[in-house]
N, C-alpha and C positions, 0 to 999 in steps of 0.2 A: 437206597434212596435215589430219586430221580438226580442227575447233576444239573447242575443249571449255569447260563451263559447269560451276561447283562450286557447289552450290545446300545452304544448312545454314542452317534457319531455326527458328526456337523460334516465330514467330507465321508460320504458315500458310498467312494472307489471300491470294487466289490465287496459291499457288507452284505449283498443280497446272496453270492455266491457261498459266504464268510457262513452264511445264518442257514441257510438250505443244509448245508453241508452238516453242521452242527445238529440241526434238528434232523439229521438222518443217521446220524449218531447217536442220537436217543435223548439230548440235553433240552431242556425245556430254557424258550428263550423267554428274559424280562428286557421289557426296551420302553423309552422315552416317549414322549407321541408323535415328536417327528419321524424318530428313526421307525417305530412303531408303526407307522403311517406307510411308510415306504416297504416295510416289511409285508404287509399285510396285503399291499395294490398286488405283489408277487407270490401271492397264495399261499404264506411262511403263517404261522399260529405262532400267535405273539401274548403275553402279556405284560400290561403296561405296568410302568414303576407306580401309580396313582392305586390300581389294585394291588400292590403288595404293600405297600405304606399305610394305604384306608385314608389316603387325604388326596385332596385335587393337586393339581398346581396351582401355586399362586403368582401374583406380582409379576402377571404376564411369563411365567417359569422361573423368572429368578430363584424359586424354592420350589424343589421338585424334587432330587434324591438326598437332601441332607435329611436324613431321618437312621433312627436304630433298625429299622428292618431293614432294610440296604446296608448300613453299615455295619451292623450287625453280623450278615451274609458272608461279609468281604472280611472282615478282622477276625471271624470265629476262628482260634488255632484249632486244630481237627483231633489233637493227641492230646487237647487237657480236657478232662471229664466235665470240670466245672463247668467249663464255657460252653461247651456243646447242650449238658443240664439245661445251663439259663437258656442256650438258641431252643431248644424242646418247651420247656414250660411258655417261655411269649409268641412260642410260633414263629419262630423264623429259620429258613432253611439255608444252607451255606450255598452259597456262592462262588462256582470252580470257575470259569475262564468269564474276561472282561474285556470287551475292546471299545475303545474309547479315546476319538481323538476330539479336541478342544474347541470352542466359537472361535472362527475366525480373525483372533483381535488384528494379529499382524496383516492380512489383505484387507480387512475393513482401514485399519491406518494408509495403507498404501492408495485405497482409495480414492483418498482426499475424503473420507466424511470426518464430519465434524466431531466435537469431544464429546456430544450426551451419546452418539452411534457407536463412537470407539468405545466411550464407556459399558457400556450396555453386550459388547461382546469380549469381555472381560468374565471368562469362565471361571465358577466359584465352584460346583456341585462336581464336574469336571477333573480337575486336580485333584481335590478332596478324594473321591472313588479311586481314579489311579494312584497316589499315594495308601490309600488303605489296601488297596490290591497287591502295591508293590512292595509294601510293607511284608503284608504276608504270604511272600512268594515260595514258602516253601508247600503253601496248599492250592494257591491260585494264580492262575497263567494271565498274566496282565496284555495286554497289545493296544498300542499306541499308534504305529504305522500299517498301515494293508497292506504292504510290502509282506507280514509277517503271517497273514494271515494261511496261507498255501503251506507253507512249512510246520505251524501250529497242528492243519486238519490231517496231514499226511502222518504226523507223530500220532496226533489220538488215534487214527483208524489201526498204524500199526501197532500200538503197544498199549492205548486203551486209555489213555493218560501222557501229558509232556515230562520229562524228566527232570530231574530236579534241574540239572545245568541248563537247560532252555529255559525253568523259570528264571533263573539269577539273572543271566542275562537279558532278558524282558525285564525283569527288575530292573535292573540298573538302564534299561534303556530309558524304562517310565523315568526312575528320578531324574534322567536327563533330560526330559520331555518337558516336564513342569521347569526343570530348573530354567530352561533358555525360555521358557512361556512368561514365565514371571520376571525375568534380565530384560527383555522386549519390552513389558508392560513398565517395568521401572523406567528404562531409556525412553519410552514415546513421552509418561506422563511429567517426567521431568523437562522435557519441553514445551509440552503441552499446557500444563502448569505455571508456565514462567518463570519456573524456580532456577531451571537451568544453574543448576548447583555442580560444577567442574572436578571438583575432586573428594567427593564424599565419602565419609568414615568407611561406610562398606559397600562396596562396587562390584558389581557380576557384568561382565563383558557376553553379551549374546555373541557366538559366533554357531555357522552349522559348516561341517566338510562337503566343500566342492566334489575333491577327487583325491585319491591317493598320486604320488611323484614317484616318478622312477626313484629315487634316491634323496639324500639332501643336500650338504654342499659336498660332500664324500659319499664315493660306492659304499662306506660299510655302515652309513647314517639312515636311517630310514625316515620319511618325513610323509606330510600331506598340508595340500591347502582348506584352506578354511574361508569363511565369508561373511561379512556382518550381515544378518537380515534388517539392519534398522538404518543402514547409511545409504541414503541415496544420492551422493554425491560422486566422485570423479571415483572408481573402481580398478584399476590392474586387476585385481585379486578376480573380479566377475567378470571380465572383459572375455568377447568370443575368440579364440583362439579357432582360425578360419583352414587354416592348411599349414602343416608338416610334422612334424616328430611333436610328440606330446614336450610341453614344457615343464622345465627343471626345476627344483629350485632355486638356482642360482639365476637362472632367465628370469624368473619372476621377480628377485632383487635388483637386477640388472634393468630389466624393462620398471622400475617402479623409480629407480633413480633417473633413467634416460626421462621418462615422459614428465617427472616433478620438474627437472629443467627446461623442458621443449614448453614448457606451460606457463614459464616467467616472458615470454615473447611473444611481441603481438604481429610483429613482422612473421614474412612465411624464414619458420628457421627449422635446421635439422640438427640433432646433436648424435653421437657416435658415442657407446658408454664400453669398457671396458674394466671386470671388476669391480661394479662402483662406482667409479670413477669415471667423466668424460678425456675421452682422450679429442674431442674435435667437435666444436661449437661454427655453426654459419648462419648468417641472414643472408637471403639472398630473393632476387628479384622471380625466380620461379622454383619450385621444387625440386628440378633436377639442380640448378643450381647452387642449391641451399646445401644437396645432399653431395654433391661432387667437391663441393669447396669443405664440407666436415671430416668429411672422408679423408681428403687429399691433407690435411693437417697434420695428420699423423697414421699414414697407410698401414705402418709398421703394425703399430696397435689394433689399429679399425679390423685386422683382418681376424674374423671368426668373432666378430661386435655385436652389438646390439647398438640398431638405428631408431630411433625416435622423430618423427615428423611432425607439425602442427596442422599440415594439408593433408587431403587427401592422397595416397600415392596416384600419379597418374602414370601413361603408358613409358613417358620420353622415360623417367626418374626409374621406372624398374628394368627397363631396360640396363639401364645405367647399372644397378643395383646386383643381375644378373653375373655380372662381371665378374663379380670376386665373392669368397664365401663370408657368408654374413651367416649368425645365429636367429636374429631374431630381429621381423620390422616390426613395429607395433605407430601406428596412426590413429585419426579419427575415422578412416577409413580406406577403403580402395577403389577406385575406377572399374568398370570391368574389364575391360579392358587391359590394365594394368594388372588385376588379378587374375585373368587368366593367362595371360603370358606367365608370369612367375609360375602359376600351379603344372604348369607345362615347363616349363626348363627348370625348377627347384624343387624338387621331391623332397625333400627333409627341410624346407626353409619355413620355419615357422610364422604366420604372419596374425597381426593382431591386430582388432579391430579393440580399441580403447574405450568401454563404457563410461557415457558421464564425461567424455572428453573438457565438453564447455564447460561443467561446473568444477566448484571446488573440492577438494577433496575433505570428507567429514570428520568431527571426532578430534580425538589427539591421538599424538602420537607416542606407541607403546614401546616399551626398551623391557627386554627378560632379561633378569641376573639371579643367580642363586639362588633361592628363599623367597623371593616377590619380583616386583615391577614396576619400574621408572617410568611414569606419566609426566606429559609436559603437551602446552602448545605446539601448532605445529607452528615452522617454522617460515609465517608468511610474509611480513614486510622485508621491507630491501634496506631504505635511507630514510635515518630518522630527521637528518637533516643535510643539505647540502651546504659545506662549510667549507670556503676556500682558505688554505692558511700559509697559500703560500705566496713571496711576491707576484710572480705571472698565475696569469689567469688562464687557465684551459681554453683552448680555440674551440671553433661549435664542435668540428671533426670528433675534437678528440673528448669532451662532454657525451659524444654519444660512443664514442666508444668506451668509456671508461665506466657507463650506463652498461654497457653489455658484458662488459668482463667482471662488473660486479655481481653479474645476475648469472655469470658460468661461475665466477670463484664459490660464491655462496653454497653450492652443491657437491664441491669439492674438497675429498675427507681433508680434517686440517691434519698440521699444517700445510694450507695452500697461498700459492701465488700465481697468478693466470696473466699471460700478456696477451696484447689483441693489437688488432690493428684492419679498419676498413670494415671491424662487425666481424673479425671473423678471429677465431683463437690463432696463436701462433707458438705457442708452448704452454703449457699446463705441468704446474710441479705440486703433485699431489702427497700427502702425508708422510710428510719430513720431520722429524722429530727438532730443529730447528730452522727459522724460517728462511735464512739465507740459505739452507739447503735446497729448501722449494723452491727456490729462483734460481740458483745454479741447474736442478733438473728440468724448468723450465728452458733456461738459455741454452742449456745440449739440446731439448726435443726442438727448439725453433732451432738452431744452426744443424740441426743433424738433417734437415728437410728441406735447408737451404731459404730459410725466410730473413730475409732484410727487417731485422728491430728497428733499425734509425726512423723515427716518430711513430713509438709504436705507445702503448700505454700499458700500466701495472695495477692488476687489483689484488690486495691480499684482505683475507679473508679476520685478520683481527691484528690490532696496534702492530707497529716494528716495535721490539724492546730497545735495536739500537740502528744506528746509522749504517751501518758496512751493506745492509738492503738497499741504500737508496744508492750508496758508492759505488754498487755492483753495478745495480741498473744504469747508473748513466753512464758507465765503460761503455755500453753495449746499444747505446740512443734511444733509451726509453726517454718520453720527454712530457709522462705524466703518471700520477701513481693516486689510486683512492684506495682507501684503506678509515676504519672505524678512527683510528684517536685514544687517546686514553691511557698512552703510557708516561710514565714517568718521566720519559726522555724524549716526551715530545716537541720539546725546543729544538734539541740540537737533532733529533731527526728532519724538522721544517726546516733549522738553517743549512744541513747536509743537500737539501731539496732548492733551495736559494743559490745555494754554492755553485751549484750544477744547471742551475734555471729550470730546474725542472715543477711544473704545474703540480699541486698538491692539494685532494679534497678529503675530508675529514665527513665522515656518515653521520658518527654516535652511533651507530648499530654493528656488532659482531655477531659474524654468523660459524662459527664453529660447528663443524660436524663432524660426530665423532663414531 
């Protein structure tokens, strides 16, 4: 019996080469009337799915291969008597390879058309044949991608037939194919919809692989990035990586934490991340600036860092930048200027160009543990309220600085406490398993750098449980402290703050990160 190949594609990409190939193989092709169309303009002998059904299309194609004689083709097992019987008595011939990728839903969304267009390229007949295909992969070679297509024609020419292990795999590609098609179609129309329902009983996360990672956060971990097709918002994970050594996984953490900070400031600011963690926050009046003053807060750290900027890098700041080894810039952009100096004196310096800079970033945020996965908001206000509780009042100065130390502390794993002074960090004491801890490894990294606390300001990142925080602090001239509220002992931490004169604001909002 003749074999046959049912070829119905919305992208193109050589299915002419795909078909040639195939019909000189000996396979009789059945095809859609688009793809038919296009077959046929290239001198290919096609027969359409309307001649093997005995029905037209309807409803403008919305029905066109959901029928038994197609699916019939596709589900016949080849080794049961019976079912082959029934495909002889109704006339129907089995159906050995199938390629078939899906209506456009996800560029049509990306478009901007509206919902009856997005509707209407919502693939029904599509899935349906791939699932029947992939279903029965130990008789029929399913292809989803044209990628596959060269690899497929080169097995049948030599061996006359794909083997069973290339169909499995084409199987399981297919069911991955529909499964993110239909994750997409859920995620748009639940926006779409208005229902915007945040954490529903059962939830499929669209994601597709960027690229494989050298590694993950260890040489013997193996990892790869991944990318939502459906968030058009602020991206790390799609962002163009312009020049140097391919990035890590760890870079990619690293740069996801630096530019979530550099994005709470509207002044031009630079931040320095290390592990995580910033080790060095600046506002300043130009971009060299910004970057020489983040830097210079804790050099020890910064060096072999990850720099995050909200400007453009320009020529003076990479210069600057040049100086000492950095892992990775990541900006809204580079100068040319700027960028070709660096690509000329830093050969392995990675540099990023941040997609979606100006907007925010989509979705929630995912946490993996064991057995499932921790969904939450992400985590975007600052101060739910601005509440002074202590007798003096913060001066304007230190109002804006206690504004910026609140907006470094909040990014910094708890338990944190972050001092500042002039917009600019002066120690950072990052995840201390108690909170005077975090302020003692703060008051080493400022005195280990030679920075003057006296009127500097304190932000921690949730309640003091007791007063020996605010004791500490004012040894050392801190002469303001914000912090959320909300502990037990919030009297006698206010009157510890009183005792000392020292300015005290209360948020209502903790930002723990953990």
């Amino acid at each position: 019996m003749k074999k046959r190949a049912l070829i119905s594609v919305s992208d193109k990409t050589g299915v002419v080469e795909f078909a040639k190939s195939l019909s000189e193989l000996g396979f009789e092709i059945i095809s859609s009337s688009g793809t038919a169309r296009v077959l046929r303009e290239n001198g290919i002998d096609v027969i359409e799915v309307s001649e093997v059904t005995g029905f037209p299309e309807i409803m403008g194609g919305r029905v066109k291969t959901l029928h038994p004689a197609i699916h019939g083709g596709l589900l016949a097992v080849r080794d049961n008597p019976e079912y082959m019987n029934q495909l002889k008595e109704l006339g129907i011939k089995p159906i050995d390879v199938v390629a078939i990728n899906l209506y456009p839903f996800e560029e049509t969304v990306k478009s901007g058309a509206g919902l009856d267009e997005i509707i209407e390229n919502i693939d029904i007949g599509g899935p349906a044949m791939v699932r029947a295909s992939a279903k029965n992969y130990r008789f029929v070679t399913v292809i989803v991608d044209p990628n596959d297509y060269e690899s497929v024609i080169e097995e049948i020419r030599e061996k006359g037939e794909t083997s069973l292990e290339t169909r499995k795999r084409l199987s399981l590609k297919a069911f991955r194919h529909t499964a993110i098609y239909d994750s997409i179609i859920a995620s748009v129309l639940n926006e779409k919809f208005g229902i915007n329902e945040k954490f529903p009983y059962e939830l499929s996360i669209p994601l597709r692989k960027k690229s494989e990672l050298r590694y993950g956060e260890n040489p013997h971990q193996e990892a790869s990035l991944y990318i939502s097709p459906v968030e058009d918002g602020l991206s790390v994970a799609d962002s163009e990586v312009l020049h140097g050594k391919e990035m890590s996984f760890n870079n990619y953490l690293d740069v996801e934490a630096a530019v979530n900070l550099v994005k709470e400031f509207d002044q031009i600011t630079a931040v320095v991340v290390k592990h995580n963690n910033p080790c060095g926050v600046a506002v300043g009046k130009t971009v060299k600036e910004a970057y020489v003053e983040a830097f210079n807060r804790d050099p020890k750290s910064a060096y072999g860092g990850i720099v995050a900027l909200n400007r453009p890098v320009d020529l003076e700041t990479a210069e600057e930048m040049s100086k000492v080894f950095l892992e990775v810039i990541a900006a809204p952009g580079f100068e040319e200027d700027a960028f070709k100096f660096l690509t000329g004196k830093k050969k392995n310096l990675r540099l990023v160009r941040i997609k979606g800079f100006d907007k925010r970033a989509k979705g929630l945020d995912y946490r993996r543990i064991s057995g499932g996965v921790l969904l939450q908001d992400r985590d975007r206000e600052l101060i739910k309220e601005w509440k002074v509780v202590s007798k003096r009042q913060p001066t304007g100065e230190e109002k804006k600085d206690l504004i910026f130390a609140f907006k470094v502390v909040k990014h910094v794993k708890s338990n944190s406490v972050v001092i500042a002074k002039n917009q600019k960090t002066l120690g950072i004491g990052p995840g201390q398993t108690s909170r005077v801890d975090s302020l003692e490894t703060a008051i080493k990294k400022a005195r280990e750098f030679g920075f003057d606390l006296e009127g500097s300001v304190l932000a921690s990142e949730a309640f003091f449980p007791f007063r020996d925080s605010v004791d500490e602090a004012a040894k050392h001239g801190i002469r303001a402290i914000i912090q959320p509220g909300g502990s037990i002992r919030d009297k006698e931490v206010i009157e510890a703050a009183d005792e000392h004169g020292i300015a005290m604001v209360f948020t209502g909002m903790r930002h723990f990160k953990h």
